[in-house]
FISE-672354 format. One record per residue (C-alpha): x, y, z; residue in one letter. Coordinates in pm, 1 decimal, decimal comma. Each point is the difference from the previous one (the first is absolute). Layout:
// FISE-672354
X/Y/Z/A
...
// end
This chain:
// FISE-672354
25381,1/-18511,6/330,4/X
313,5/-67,0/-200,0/X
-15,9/-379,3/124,9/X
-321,9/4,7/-162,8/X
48,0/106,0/-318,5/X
331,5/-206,5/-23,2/X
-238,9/-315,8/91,0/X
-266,7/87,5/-218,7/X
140,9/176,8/-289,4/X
390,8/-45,1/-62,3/X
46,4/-383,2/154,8/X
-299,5/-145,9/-255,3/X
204,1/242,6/-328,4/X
337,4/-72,6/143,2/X
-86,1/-391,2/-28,5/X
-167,9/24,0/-337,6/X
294,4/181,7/-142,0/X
217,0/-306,7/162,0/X
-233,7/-232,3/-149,4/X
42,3/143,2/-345,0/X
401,8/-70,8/-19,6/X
-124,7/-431,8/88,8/X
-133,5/-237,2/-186,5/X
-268,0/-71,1/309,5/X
-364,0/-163,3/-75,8/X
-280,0/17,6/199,0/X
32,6/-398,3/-0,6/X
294,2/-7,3/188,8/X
74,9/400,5/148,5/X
273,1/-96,4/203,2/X
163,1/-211,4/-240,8/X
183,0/265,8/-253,3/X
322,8/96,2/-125,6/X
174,7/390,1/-80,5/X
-55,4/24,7/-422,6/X
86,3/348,9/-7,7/X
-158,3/233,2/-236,1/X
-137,8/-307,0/-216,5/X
-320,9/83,4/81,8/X
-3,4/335,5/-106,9/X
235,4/-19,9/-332,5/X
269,4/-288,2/-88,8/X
193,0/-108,3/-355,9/X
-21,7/-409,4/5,9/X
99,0/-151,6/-359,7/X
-6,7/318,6/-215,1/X
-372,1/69,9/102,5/X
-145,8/219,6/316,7/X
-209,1/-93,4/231,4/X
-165,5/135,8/289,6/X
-244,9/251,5/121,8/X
124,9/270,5/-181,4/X
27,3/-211,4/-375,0/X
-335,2/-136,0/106,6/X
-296,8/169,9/-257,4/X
-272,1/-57,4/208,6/X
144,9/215,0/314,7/X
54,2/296,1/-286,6/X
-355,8/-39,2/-123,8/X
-117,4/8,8/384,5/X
227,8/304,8/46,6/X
-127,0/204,4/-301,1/X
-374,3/-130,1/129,5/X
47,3/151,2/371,6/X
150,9/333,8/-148,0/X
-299,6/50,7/-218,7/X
-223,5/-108,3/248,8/X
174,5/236,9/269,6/X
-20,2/298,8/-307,6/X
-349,2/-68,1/-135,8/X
-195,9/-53,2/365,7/X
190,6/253,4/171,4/X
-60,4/283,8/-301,9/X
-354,1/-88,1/-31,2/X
-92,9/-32,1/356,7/X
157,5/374,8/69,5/X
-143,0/159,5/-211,6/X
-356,8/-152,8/71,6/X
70,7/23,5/366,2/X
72,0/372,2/-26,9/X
-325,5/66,3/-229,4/X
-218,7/-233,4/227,2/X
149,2/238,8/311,5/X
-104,6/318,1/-169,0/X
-371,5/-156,8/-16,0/X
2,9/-94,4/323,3/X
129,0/305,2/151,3/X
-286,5/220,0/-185,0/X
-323,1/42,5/209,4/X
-249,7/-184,1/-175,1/X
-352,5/-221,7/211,2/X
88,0/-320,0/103,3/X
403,2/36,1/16,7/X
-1,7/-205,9/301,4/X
-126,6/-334,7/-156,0/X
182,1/94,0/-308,1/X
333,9/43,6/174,7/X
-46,3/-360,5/140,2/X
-156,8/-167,6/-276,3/X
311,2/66,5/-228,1/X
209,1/-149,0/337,3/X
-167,8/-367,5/-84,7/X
237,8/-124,7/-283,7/X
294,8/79,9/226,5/X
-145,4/-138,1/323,1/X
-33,4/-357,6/-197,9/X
242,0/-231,7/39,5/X
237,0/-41,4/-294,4/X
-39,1/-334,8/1,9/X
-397,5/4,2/-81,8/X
45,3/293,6/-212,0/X
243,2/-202,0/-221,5/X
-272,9/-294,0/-31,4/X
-281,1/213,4/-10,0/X
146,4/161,7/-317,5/X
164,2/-318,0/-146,1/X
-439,8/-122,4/0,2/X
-96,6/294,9/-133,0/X
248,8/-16,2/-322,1/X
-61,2/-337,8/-24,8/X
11,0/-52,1/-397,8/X
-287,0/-224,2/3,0/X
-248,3/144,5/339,9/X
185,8/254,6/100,8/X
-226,1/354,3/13,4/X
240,7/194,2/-179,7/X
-36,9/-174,6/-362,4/X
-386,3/34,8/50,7/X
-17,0/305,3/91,6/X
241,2/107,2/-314,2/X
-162,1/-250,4/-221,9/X
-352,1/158,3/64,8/X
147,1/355,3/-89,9/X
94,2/-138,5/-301,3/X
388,4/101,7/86,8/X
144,1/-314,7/-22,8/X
-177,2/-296,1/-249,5/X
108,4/-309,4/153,0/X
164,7/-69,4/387,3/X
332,4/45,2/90,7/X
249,4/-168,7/233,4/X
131,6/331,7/162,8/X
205,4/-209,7/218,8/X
110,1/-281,0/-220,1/X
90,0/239,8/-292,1/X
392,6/62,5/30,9/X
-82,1/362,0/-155,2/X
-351,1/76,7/207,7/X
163,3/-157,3/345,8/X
224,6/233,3/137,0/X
-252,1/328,6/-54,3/X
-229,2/-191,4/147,7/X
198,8/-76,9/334,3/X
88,5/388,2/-3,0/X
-376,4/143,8/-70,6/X
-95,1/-211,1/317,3/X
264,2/126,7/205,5/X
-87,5/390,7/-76,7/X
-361,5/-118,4/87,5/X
69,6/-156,7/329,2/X
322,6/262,2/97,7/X
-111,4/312,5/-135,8/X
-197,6/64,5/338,0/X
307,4/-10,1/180,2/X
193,2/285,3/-195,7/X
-358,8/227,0/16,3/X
-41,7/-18,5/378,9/X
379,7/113,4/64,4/X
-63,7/272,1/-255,5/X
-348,7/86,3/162,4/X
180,0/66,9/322,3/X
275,3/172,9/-159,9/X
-270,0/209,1/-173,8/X
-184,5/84,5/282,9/X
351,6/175,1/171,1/X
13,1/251,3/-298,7/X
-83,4/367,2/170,0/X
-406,1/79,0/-186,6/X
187,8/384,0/12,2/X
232,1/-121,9/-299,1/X
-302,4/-105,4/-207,5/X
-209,2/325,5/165,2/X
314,3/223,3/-147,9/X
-2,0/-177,2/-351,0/X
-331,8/55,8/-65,9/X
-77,3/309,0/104,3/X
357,9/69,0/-285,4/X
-203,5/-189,1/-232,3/X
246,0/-277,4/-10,7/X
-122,2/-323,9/-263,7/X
-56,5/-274,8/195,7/X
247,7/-238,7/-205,5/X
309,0/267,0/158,5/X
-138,4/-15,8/327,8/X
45,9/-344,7/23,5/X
366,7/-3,0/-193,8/X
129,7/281,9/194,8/X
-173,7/-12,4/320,8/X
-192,9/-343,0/45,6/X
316,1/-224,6/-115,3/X
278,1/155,6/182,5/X
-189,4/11,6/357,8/X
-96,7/-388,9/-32,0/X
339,4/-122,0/-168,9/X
166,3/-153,5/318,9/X
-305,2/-189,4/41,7/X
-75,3/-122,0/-376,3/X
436,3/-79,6/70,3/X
-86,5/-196,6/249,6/X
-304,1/-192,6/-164,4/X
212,8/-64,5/-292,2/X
267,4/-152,1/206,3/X
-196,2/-223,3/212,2/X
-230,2/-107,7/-369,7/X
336,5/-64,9/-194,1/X
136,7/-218,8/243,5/X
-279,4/-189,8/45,3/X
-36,1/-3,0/-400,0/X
354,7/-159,2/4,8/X
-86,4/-268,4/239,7/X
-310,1/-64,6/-123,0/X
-137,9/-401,0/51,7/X
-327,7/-113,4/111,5/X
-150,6/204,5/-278,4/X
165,5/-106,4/-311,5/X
-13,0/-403,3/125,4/X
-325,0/-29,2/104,4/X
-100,6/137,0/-335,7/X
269,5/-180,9/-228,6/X
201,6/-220,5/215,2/X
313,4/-66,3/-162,5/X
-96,9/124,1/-338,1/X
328,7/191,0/-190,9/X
-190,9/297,8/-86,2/X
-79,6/124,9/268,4/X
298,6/-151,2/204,2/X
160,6/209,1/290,0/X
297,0/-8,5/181,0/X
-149,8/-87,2/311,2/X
-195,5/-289,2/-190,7/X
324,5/-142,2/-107,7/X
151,4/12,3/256,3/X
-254,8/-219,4/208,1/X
-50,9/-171,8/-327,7/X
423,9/-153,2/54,1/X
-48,8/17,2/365,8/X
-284,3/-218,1/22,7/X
-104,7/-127,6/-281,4/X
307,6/-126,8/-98,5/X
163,1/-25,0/377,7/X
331,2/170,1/-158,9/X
63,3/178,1/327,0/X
309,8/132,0/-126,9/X
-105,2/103,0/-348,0/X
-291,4/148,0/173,5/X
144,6/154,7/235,3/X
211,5/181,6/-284,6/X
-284,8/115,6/-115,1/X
-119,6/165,5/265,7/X
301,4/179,8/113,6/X
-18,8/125,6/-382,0/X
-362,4/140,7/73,2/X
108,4/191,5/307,5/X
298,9/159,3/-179,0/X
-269,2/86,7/-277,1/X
-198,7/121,4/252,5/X
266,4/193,7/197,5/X
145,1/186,5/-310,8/X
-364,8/115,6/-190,7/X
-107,2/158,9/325,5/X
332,1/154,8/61,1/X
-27,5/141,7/-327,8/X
-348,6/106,5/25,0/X
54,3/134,6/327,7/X
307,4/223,9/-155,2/X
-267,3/87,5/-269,9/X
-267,3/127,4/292,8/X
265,8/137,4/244,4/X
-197,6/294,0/138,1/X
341,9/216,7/35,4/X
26,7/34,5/-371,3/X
-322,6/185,7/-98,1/X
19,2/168,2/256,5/X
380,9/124,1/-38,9/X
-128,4/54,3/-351,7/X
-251,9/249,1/66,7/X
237,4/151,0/201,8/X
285,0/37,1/-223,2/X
-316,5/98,3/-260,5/X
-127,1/225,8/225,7/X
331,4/201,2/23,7/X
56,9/0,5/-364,1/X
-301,5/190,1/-72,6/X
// end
């Protein structure tokens, strides 16, 4: 199993990281030389240079962490709400439990150019629709727009991954003893404090665990934000410049770089998320709490 992993997982990042201290191109990958830490960050003739003095890998960094923020907020919170509905007995729950399954069962890929079509500024569905409720009086190019580009990439995102975060928190639901909710309302208990004091804490590990799996993919996120708008600065990501030096411009090295820069991003917002959800701390809380009182 170890041999495995190593194969799969640590040879491919322990090359990359290699790759990143060479001035390599995909022209010639066997023809490079050792240039240090120029990739990343070097002084040449009073001026910087480099990934980390380049201004279009900070705009792609602030672009993934509010992408990462704003998807994986939104999508929580509507995932939890959307659970709620679904776990209520209502006719038809069936077909309505897999109906709201179909945006995350399509492939990101035709999601992303299904959406790009439909807010199309000149057919898309979108500016008709708005344009015939009078909310907007002339089209707009959501995705060409540097201000209107980025919300756009997120909205579709919560559309397509909210599905994912309501399912784990249906099942989560669905563990909670009914004798809890029996006891709380036969106290008389508001429905608003059952869920913040008895709903919340029974289905955190899970909603810890659906955050953590959402954020990283958040972080990583690619086929979504270039099928929509390719190599557009807006809405740039990490991962889309990255492939942008890598391929695009066959700077193995300088791409390379980059890449070992998005896995250390990577590796140090989920270890301080996961430090944030570490289950031992509420729960040593409410202890300590608990023999205050």
């Amino acid at each position: 199993m170890m041999a495995v992993l190593a194969l799969v997982a640590v040879w491919p990042l322990a090359r990359t990281i290699w790759f990143g201290f060479t001035d390599a191109s995909l022209t010639a990958p066997g023809d490079y030389g050792l240039v240090g830490f120029a990739n990343y960050l070097e002084a040449y003739d009073g001026a910087w240079y480099g990934i980390l003095a380049d201004p279009t890998w900070w705009r792609a960094l602030a672009n993934t962490l509010i992408f990462a923020a704003a998807s994986v907020t939104l999508e929580t919170v509507l995932g939890i709400a959307m659970a709620l509905v679904l776990n209520a007995d209502f006719p038809g729950r069936g077909w309505v439990r897999a109906a709201v399954l179909v945006p995350w069962a399509i492939p990101t890929v035709v999601s992303a150019k299904m959406w790009a079509w439909m807010l199309h500024d000149q057919f898309g569905i979108v500016n008709a629709g708005l344009m015939a409720l009078g909310v907007i009086d002339r089209p707009v190019a959501w995705l060409a727009d540097a201000t209107t580009a980025l919300p756009a990439v997120i909205l579709v995102d919560v559309w397509k991954t909210t599905p994912f975060v309501a399912l784990l928190m249906l099942a989560a639901l669905q563990t909670v003893p009914r004798d809890c909710y029996e006891a709380a309302r036969v106290d008389g208990i508001p429905a608003w404090k059952v869920f913040v004091f008895i709903t919340l804490p029974l289905i955190r590990p899970a909603l810890a665990v659906a955050m953590v799996f959402r954020l990283l993919d958040a972080l990583r996120v690619f086929d979504l934000v270039y099928v929509m708008t390719g190599n557009a600065e807006a809405t740039m990501t990490l991962s889309v410049h990255a492939r942008q030096q890598l391929v695009q411009f066959q700077d193995m090295g300088y791409g390379s770089a980059a890449s070992t820069l998005l896995f250390l991003v990577v590796g140090l917002v989920t270890i301080l998320w996961l430090a944030v959800l570490r289950p031992d701390r509420s729960a040593a809380g409410g202890r300590h709490g608990g023999a205050g009182a």
